[in-house]
N, CA, C and O atoms as a printed pandas DataFrame, in Angstrom:
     atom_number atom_name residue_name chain_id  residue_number  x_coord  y_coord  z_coord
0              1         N          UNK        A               1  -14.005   12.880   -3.494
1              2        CA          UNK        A               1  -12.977   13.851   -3.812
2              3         C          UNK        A               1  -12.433   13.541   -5.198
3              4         O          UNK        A               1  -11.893   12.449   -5.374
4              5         N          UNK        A               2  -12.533   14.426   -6.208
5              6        CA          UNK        A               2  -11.857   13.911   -7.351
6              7         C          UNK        A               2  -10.307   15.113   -7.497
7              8         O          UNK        A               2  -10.004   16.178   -6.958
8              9         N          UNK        A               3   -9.747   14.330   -8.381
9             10        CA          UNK        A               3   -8.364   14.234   -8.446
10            11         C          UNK        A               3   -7.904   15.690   -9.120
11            12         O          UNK        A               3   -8.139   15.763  -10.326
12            13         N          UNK        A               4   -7.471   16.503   -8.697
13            14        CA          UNK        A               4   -7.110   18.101   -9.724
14            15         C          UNK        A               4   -5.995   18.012  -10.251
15            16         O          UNK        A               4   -5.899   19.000  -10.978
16            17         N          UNK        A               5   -4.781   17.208  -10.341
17            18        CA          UNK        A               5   -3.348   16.969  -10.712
18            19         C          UNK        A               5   -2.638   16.600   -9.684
19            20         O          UNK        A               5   -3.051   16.159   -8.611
20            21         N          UNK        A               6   -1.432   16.808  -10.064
21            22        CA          UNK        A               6   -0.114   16.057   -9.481
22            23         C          UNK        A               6   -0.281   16.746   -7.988
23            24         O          UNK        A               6   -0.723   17.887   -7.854
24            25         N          UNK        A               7    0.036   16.096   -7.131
25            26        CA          UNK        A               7    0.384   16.026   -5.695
26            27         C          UNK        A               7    1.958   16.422   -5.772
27            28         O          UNK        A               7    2.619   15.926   -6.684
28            29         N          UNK        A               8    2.537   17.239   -4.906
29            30        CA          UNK        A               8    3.409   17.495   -5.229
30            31         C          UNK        A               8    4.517   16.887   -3.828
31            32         O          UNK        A               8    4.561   16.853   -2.598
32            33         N          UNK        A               9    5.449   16.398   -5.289
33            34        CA          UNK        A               9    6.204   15.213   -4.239
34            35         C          UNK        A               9    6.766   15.339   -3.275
35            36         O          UNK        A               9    7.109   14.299   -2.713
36            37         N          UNK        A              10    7.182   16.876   -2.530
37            38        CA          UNK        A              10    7.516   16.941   -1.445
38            39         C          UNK        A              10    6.454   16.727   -0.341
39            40         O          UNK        A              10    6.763   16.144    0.699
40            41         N          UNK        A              11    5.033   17.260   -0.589
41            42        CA          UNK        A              11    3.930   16.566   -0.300
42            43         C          UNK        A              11    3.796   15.567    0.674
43            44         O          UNK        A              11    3.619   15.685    1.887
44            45         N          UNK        A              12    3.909   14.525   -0.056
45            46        CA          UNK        A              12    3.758   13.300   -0.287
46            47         C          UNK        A              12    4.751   12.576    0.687
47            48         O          UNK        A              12    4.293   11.938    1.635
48            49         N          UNK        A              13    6.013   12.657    0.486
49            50        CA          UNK        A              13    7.129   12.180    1.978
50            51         C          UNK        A              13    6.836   12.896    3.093
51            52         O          UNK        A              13    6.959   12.292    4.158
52            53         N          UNK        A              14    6.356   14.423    3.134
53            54        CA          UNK        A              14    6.235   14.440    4.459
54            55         C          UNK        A              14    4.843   14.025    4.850
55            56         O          UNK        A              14    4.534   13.703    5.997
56            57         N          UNK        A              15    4.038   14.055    3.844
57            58        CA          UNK        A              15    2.969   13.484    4.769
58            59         C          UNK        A              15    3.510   11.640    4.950
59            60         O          UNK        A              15    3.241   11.124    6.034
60            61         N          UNK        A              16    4.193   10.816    3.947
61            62        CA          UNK        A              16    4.605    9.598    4.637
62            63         C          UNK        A              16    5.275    9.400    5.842
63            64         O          UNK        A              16    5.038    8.387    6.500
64            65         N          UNK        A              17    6.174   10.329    6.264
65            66        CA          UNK        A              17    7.055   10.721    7.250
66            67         C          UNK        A              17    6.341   10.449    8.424
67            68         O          UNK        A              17    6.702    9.601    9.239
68            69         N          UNK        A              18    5.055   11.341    8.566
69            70        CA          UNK        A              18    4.269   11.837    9.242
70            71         C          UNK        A              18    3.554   10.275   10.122
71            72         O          UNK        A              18    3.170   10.070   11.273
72            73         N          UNK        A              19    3.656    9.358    8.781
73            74        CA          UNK        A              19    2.323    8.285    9.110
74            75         C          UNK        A              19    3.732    7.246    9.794
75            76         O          UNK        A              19    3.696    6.573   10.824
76            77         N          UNK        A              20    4.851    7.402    8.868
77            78        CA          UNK        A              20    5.843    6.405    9.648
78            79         C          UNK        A              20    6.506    6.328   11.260
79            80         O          UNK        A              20    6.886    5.352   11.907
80            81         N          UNK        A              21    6.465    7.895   11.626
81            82        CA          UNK        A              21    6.166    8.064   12.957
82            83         C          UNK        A              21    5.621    8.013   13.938
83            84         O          UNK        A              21    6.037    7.875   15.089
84            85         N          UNK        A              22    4.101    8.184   13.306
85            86        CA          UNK        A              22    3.018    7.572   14.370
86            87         C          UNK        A              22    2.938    5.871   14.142
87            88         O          UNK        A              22    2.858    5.174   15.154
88            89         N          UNK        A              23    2.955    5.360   13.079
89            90        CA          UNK        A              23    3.173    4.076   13.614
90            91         C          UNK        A              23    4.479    3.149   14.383
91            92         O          UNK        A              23    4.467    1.948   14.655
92            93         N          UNK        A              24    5.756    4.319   14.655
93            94        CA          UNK        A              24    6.579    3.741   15.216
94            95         C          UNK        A              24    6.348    4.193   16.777
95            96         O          UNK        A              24    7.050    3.772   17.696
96            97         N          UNK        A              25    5.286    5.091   16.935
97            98        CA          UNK        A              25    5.274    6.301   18.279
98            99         C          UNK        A              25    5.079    4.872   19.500
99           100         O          UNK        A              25    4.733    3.777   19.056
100          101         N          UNK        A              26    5.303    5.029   20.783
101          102        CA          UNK        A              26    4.871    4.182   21.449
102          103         C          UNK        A              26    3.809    4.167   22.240
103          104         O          UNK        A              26    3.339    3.266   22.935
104          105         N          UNK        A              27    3.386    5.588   22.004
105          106        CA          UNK        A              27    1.510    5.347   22.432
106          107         C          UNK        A              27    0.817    5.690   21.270
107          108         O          UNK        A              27   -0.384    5.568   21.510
108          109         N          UNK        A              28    1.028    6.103   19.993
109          110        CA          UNK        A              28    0.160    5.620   19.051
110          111         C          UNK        A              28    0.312    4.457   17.818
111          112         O          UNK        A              28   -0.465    3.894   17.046
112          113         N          UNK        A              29    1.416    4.437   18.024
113          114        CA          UNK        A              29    1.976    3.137   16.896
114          115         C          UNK        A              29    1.056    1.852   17.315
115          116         O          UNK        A              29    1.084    1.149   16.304
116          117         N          UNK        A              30    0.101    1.064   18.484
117          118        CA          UNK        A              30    0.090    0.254   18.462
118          119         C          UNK        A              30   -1.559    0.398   17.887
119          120         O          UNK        A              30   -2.096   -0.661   17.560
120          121         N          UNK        A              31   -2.198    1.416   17.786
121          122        CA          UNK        A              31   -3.902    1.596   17.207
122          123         C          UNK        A              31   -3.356    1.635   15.457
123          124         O          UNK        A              31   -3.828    1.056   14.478
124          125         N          UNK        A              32   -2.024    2.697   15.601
125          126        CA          UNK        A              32   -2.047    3.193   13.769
126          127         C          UNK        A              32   -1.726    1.994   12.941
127          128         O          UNK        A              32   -2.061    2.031   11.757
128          129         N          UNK        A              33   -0.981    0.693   13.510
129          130        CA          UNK        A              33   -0.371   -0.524   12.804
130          131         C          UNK        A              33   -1.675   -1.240   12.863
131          132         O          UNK        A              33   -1.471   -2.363   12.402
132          133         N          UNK        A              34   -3.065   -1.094   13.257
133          134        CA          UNK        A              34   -4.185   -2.006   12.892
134          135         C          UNK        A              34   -4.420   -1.689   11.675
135          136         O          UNK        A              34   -4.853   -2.655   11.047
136          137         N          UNK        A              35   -4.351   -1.034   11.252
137          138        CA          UNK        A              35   -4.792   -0.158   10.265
138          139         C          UNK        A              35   -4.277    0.229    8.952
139          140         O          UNK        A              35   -4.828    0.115    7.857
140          141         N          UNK        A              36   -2.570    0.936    9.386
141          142        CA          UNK        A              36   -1.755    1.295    8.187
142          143         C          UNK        A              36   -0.730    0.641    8.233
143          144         O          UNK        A              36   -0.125    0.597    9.305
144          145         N          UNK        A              37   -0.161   -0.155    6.934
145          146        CA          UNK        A              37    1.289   -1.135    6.850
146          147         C          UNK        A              37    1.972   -0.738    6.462
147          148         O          UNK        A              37    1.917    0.477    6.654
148          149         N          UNK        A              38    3.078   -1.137    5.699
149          150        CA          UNK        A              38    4.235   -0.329    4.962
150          151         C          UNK        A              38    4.420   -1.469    3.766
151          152         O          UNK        A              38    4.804   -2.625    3.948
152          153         N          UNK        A              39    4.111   -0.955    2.695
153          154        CA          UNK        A              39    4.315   -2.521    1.906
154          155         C          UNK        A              39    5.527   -2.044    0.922
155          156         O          UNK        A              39    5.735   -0.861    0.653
156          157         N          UNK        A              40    6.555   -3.504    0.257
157          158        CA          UNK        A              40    7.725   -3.423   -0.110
158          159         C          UNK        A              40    7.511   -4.407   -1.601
159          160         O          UNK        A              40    7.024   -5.535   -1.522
160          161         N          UNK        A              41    7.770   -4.046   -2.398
161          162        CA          UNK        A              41    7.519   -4.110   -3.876
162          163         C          UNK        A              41    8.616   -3.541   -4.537
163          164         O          UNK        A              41    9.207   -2.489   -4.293
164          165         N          UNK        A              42    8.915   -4.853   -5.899
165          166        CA          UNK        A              42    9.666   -4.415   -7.001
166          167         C          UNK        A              42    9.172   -3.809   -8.080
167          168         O          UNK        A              42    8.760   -4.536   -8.984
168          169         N          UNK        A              43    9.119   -2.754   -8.192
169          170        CA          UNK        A              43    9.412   -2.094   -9.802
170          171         C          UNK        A              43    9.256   -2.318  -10.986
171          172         O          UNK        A              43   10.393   -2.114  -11.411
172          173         N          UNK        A              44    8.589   -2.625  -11.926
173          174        CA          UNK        A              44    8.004   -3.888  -12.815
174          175         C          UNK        A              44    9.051   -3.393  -14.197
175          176         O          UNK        A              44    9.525   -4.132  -15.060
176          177         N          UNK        A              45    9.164   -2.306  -14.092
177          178        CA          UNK        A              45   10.181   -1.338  -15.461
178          179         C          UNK        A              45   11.248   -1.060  -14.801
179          180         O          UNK        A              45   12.210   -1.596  -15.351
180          181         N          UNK        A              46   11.594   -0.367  -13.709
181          182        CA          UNK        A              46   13.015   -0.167  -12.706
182          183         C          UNK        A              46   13.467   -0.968  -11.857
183          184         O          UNK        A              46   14.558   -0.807  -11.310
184          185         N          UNK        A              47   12.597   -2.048  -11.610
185          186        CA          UNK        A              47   13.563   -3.443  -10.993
186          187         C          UNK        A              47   14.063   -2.558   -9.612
187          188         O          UNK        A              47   15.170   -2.785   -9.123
188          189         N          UNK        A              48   13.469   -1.895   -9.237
189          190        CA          UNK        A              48   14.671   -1.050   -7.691
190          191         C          UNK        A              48   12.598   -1.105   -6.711
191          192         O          UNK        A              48   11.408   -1.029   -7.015
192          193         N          UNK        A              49   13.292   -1.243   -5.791
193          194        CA          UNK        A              49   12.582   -2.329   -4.568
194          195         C          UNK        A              49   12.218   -0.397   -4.114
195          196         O          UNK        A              49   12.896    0.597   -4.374
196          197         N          UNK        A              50   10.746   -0.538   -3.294
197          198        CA          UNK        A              50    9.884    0.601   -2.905
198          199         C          UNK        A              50    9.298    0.253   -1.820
199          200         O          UNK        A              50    8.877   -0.901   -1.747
200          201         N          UNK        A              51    9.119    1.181   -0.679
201          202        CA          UNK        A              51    8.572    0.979    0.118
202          203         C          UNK        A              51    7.148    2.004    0.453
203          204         O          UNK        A              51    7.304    3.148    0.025
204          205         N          UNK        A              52    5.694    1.733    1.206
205          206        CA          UNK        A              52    5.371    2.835    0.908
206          207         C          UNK        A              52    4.375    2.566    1.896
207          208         O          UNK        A              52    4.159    1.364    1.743
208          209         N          UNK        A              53    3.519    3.045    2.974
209          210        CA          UNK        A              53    2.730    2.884    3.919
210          211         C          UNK        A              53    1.252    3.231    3.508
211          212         O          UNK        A              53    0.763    4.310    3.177
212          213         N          UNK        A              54    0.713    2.026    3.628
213          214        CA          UNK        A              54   -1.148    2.378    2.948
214          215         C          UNK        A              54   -1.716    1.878    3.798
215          216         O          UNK        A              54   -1.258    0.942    4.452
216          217         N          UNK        A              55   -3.348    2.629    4.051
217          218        CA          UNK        A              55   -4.161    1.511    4.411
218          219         C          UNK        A              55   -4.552    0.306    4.560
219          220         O          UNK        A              55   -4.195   -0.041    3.435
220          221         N          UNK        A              56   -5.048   -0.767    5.061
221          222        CA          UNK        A              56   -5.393   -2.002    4.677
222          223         C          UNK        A              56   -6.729   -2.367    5.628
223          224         O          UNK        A              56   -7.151   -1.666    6.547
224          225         N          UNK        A              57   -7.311   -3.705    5.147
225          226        CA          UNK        A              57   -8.039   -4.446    6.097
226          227         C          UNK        A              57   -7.477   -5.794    5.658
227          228         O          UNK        A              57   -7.065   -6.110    4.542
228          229         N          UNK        A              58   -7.549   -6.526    6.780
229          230        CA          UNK        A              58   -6.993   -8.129    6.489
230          231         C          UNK        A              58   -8.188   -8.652    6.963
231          232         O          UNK        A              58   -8.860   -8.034    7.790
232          233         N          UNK        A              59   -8.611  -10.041    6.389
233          234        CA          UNK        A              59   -9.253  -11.273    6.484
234          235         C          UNK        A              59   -8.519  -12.198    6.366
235          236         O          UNK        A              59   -7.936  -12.257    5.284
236          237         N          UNK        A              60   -8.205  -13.379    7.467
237          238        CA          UNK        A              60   -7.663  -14.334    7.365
238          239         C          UNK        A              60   -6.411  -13.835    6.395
239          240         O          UNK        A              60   -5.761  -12.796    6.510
240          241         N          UNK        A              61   -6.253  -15.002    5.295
241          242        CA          UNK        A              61   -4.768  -14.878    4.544
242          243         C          UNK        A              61   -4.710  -13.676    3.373
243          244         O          UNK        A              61   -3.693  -13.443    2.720
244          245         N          UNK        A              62   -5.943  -12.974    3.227
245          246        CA          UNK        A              62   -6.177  -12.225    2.539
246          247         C          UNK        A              62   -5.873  -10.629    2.722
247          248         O          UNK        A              62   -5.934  -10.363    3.923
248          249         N          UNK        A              63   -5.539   -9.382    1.865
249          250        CA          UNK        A              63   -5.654   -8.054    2.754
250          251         C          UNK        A              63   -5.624   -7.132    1.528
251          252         O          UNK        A              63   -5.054   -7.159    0.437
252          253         N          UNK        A              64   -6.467   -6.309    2.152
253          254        CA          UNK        A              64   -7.224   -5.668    0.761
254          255         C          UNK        A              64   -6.746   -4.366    1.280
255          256         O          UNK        A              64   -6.813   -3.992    2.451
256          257         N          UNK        A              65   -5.984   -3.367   -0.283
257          258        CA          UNK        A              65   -5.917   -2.085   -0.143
258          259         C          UNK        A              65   -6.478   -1.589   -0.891
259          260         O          UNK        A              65   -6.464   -1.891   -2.085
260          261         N          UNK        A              66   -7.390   -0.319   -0.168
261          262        CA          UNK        A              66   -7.840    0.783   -1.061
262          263         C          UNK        A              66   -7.134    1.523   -1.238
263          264         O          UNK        A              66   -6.508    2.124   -0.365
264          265         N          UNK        A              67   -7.014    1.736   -2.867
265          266        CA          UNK        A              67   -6.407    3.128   -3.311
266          267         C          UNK        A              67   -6.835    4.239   -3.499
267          268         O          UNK        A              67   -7.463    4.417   -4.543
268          269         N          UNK        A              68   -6.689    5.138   -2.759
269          270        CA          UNK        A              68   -7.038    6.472   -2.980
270          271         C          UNK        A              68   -6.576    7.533   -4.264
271          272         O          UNK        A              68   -5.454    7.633   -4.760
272          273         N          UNK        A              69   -7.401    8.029   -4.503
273          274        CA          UNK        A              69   -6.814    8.977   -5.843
274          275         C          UNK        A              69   -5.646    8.247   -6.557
275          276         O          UNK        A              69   -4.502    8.699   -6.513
276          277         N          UNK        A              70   -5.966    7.104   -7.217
277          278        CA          UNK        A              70   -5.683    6.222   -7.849
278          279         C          UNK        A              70   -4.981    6.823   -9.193
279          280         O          UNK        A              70   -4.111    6.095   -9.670
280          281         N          UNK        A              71   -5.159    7.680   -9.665
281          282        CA          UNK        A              71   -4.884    8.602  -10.877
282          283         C          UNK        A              71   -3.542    9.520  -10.466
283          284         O          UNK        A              71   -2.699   10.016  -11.214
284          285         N          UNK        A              72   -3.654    9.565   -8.977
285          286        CA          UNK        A              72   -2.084   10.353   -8.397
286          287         C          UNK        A              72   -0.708    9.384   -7.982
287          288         O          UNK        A              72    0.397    9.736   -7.570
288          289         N          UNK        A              73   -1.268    8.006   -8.276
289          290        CA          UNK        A              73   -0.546    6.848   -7.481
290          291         C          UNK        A              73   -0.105    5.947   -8.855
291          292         O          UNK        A              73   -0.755    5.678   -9.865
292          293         N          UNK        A              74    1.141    5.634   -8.493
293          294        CA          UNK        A              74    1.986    4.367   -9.594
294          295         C          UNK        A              74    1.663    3.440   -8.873
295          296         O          UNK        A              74    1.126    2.517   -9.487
296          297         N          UNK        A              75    1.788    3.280   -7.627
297          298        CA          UNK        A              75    2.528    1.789   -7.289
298          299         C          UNK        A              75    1.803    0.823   -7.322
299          300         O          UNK        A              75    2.352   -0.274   -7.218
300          301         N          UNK        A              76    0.537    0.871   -7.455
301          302        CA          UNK        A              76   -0.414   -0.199   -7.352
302          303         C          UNK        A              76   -0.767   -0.531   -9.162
303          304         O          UNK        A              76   -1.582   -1.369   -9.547
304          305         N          UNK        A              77   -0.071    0.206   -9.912
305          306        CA          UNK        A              77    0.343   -0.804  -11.422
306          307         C          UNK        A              77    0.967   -1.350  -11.549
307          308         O          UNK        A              77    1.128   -1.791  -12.687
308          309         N          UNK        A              78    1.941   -1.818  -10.332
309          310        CA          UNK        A              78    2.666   -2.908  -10.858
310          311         C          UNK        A              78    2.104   -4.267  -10.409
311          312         O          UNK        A              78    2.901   -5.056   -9.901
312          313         N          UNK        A              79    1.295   -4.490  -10.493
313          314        CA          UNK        A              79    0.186   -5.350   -9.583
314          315         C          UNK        A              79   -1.051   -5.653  -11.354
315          316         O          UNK        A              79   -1.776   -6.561  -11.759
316          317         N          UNK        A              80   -0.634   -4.293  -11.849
317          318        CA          UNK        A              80   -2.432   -5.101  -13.227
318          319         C          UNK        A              80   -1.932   -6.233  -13.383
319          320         O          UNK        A              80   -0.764   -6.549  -13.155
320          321         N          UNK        A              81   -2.927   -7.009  -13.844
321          322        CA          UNK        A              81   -3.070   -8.071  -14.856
322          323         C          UNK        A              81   -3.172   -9.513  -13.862
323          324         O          UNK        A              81   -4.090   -9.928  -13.154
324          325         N          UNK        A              82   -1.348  -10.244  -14.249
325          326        CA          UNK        A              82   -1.203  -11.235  -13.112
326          327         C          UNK        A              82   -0.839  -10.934  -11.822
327          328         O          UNK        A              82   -0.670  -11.784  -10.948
328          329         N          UNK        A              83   -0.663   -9.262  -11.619
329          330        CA          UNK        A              83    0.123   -8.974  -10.056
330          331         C          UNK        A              83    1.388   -9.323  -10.315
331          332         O          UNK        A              83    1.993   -9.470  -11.377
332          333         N          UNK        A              84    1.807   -9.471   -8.826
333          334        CA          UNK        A              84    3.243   -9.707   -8.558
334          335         C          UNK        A              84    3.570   -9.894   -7.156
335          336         O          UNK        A              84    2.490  -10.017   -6.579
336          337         N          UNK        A              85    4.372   -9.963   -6.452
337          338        CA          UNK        A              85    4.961  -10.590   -5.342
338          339         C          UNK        A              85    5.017   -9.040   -4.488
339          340         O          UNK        A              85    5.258   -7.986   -5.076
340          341         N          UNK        A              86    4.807   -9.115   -3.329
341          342        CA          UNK        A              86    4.373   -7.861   -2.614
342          343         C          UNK        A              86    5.104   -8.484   -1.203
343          344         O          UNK        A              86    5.269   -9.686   -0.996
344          345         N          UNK        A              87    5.613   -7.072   -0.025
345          346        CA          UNK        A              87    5.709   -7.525    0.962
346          347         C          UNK        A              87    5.126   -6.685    1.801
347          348         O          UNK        A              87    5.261   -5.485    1.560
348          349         N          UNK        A              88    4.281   -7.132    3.074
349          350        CA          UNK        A              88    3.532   -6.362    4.024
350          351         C          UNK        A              88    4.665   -6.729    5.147
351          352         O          UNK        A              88    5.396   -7.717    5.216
352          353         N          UNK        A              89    4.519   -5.225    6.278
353          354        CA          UNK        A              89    4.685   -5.427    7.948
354          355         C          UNK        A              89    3.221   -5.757    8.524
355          356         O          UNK        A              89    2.281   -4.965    8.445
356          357         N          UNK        A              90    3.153   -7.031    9.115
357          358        CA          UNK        A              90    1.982   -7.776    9.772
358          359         C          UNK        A              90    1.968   -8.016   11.322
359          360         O          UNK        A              90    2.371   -9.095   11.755
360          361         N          UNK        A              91    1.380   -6.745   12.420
361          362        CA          UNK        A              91    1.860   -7.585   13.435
362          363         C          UNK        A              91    3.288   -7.515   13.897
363          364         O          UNK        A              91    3.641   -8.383   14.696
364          365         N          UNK        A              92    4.093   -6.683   13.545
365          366        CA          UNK        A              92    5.341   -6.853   13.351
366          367         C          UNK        A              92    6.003   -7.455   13.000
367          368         O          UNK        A              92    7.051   -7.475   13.645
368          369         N          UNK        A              93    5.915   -8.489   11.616
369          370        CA          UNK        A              93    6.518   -9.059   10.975
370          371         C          UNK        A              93    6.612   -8.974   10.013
371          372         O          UNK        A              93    5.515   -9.331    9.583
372          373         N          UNK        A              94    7.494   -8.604    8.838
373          374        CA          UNK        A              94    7.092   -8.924    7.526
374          375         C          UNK        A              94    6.773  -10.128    7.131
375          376         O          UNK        A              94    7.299  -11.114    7.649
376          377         N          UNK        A              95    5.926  -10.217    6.220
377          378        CA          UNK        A              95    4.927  -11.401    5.762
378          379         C          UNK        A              95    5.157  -11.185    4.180
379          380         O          UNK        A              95    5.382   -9.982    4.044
380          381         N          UNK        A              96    5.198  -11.822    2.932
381          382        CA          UNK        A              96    5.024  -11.520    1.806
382          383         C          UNK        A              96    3.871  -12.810    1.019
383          384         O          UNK        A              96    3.734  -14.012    1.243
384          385         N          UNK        A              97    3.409  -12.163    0.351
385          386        CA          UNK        A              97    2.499  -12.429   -0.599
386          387         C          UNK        A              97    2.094  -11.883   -2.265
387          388         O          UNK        A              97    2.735  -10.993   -2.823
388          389         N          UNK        A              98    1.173  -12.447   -2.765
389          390        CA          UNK        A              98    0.857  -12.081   -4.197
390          391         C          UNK        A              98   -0.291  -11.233   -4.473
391          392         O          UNK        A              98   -1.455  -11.560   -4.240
392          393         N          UNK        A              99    0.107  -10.063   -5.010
393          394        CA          UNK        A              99   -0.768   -8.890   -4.849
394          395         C          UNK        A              99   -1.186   -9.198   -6.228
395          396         O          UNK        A              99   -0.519   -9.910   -6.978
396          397         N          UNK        A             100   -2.737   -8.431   -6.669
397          398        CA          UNK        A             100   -3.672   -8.006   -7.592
398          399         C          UNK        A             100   -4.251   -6.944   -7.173
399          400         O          UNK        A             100   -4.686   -6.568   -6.084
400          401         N          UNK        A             101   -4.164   -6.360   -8.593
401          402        CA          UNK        A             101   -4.845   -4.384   -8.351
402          403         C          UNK        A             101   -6.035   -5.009   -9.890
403          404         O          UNK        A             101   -6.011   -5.687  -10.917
404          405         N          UNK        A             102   -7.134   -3.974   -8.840
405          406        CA          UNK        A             102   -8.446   -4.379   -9.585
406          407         C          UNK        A             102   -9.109   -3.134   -9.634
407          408         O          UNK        A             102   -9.285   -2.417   -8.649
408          409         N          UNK        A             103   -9.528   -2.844  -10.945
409          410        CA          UNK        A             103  -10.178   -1.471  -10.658
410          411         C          UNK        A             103  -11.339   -1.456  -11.986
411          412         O          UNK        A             103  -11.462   -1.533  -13.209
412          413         N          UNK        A             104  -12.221   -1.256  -10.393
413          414        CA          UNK        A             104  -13.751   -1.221  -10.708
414          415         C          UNK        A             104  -14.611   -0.370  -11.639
415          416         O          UNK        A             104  -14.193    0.784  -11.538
416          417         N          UNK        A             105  -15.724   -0.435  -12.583
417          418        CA          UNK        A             105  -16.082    0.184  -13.528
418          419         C          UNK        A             105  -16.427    1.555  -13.196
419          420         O          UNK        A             105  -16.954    2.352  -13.972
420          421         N          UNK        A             106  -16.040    1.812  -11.793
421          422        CA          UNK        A             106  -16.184    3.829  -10.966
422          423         C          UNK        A             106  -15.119    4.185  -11.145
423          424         O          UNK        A             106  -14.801    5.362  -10.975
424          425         N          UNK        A             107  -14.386    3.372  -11.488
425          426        CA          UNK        A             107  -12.260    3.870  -11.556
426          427         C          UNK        A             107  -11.953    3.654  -10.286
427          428         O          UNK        A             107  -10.763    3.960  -10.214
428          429         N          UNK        A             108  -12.524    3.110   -8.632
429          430        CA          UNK        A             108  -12.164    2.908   -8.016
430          431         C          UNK        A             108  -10.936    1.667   -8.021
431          432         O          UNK        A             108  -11.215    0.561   -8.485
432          433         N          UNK        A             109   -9.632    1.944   -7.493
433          434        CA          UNK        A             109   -8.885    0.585   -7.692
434          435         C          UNK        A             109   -8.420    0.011   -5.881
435          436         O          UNK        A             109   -8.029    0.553   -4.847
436          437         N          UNK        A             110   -8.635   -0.868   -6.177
437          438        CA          UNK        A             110   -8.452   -2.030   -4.977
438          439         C          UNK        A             110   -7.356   -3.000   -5.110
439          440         O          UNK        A             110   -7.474   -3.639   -6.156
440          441         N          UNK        A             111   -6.199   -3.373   -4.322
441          442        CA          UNK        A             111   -4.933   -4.289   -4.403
442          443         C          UNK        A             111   -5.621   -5.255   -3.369
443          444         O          UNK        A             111   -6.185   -4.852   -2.351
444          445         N          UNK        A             112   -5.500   -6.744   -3.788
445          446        CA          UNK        A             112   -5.961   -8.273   -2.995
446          447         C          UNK        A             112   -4.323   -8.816   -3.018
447          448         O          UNK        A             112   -3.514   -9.237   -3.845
448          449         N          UNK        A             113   -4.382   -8.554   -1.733
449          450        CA          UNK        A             113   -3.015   -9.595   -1.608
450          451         C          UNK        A             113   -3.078  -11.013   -1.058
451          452         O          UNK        A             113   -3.702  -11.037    0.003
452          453         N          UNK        A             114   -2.575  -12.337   -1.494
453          454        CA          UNK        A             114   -3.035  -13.336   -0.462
454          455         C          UNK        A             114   -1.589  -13.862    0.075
455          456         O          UNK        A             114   -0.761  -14.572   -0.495
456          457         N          UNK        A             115   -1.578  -13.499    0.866
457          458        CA          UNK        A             115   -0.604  -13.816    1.648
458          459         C          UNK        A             115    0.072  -15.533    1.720
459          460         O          UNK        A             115   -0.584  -16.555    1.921
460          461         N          UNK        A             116    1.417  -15.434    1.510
461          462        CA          UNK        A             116    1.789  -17.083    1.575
462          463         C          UNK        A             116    1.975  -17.496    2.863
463          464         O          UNK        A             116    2.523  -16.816    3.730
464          465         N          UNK        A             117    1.529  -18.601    3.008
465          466        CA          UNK        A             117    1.454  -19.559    3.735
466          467         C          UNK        A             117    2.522  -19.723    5.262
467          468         O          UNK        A             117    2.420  -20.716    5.983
């Protein structure tokens, strides 16, 4: 699928709305939380804290997000270069760790978080 412009931001909350409900639902929240987290991140220019529900897969201390239409999405730039400090819901816990956004010579971009200890 390639990218035609801006997503339009009302869009965008209700479809988050949408995903924050089924993972709170009590007969589907416990399949949709294998799957989709809610991760909590500072702002690298606005310093004001974000929350935002993505995909993931975890390995051990590790958990990798794909970004989709990467060209419609900020939040995974605040992560170039050295990254930055990221927080996941794990399991029902928040967990925090050090995220990196990596994006591959297709323009595909990928966030590696490794989770602390």
């Amino acid at each position: 699928m390639r990218y035609q412009g801006p997503i339009p931001k009302h869009a965008i909350d209700r479809f988050n709305t949408c995903v924050l409900s089924l993972r709170s639902s009590p007969r589907w929240g416990p399949a949709v939380r294998k799957r989709l987290t809610i991760v909590t991140y500072t702002g690298r220019r606005s310093h004001r804290t974000f929350s935002t529900p993505v995909a993931f897969r975890r390995t051990g201390d590790t958990v990798t997000i794909g970004v989709r239409l990467p060209e419609a999405k900020k939040w995974w730039r605040n992560f170039l270069a050295d990254g930055g400090p990221i927080s996941l819901e794990l399991d029902g816990v928040d967990r925090t760790g050090h995220a990196v956004a990596h994006r591959d010579p297709a323009g595909r971009v990928r966030v590696v978080v490794r989770l602390d200890g």
